[in-house]
C-alpha positions, 0 to 999 in steps of 0.5 A: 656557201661562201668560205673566202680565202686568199692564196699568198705564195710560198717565199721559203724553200721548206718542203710542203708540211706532212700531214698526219691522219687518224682513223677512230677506232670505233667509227669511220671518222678521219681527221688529217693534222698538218704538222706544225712546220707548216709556215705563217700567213703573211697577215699574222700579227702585222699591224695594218694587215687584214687579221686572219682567223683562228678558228673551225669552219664547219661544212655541213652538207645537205644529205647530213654529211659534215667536214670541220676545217681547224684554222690556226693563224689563216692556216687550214691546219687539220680537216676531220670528216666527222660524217662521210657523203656518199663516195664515189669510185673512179678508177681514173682519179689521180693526185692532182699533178698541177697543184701549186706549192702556196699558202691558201690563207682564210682571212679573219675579217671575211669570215666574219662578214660572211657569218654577218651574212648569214653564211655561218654563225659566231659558234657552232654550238656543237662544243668540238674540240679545237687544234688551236691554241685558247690563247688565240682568238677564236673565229667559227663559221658555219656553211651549209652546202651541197658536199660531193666525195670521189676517190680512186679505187684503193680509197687512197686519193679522195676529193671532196666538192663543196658547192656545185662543179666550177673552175677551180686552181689546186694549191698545196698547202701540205704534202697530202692536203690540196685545196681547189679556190675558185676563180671568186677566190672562194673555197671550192673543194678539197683532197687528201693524198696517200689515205691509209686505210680504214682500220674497219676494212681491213 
């Protein structure tokens, strides 16, 4: 499991992007939208520049659970958990306070030399719906890796693991979206803030 990333720090003094979720109505799938204020990577439409993907990553886990990251522009712009792991419950799980105001930026060239690796596949082949725009051109990655899920009691703080428990720096890409790169500056995990509650538990 290989998802590279870069961070580029955040220039401006615009607050973190809210992030708006979504419960299906008749399953336990959650999709978490960034909302569209959320700023560009640096490497978008520069010439000379390492191009950044548009695309989806989707994350498919070896006990069948499956996360799908929306890319727009090198942005993680949306994260839907289309089938959940099994998830964990710590009473001590806390927002993660050391996270970094930054933009985590997926670079198009990498991803890929990642799927020419044999990490991912040009399309998935599983026809999901995209929250890019057509008019952009289209990247998909698919990884297969072992994928971990833990959350706080009220289910409101969940953080998934993506690949075996490393070192990790937590960056903020959005009020409720913080994503762990690790040292290899690789994609190594993922929270979602502030959950509401699934409509089928209430």
């Amino acid at each position: 499991m290989d998802i590279a990333v870069r961070i580029e720090a955040v220039t401006d003094d615009r607050a973190a992007p809210a992030v708006d979720y979504r419960w299906d109505a008749d399953t336990t799938i959650l999709c978490a939208t960034v909302r569209a204020d959320a700023p560009r990577a640096v490497g978008e439409g520069a010439p000379g520049l390492e191009p950044v993907m548009t695309g989806s990553i989707e994350v498919e886990g070896r006990d069948g659970s499956w996360l799908v990251l929306d890319v727009a522009a090198g942005n993680v712009r949306g994260v839907e958990v289309a089938v959940w792991p099994d998830v964990r419950h710590r009473a001590s799980l806390r927002p993660p306070a050391d996270a970094e105001r930054a933009r985590v930026v997926v670079p198009g060239r990498r991803a890929a030399a990642a799927t020419a690796a044999g990490f991912g596949s040009e399309s998935s082949g599983r026809g999901r719906p995209s929250m890019t725009s057509p008019a952009d051109a289209v990247d998909s990655l698919e990884v297969n890796t072992a994928v971990a899920a833990e959350s706080d009691e009220a289910e409101q703080t969940i953080h998934f693991i993506l690949g075996p428990t490393r070192p990790a720096k937590r960056v903020r890409v959005a009020r409720d979206l913080v994503l762990d790169v690790d040292e290899r500056s690789r994609l190594a995990g993922l929270w979602l803030l502030n959950v509401p509650p699934c409509p089928s538990d209430t």
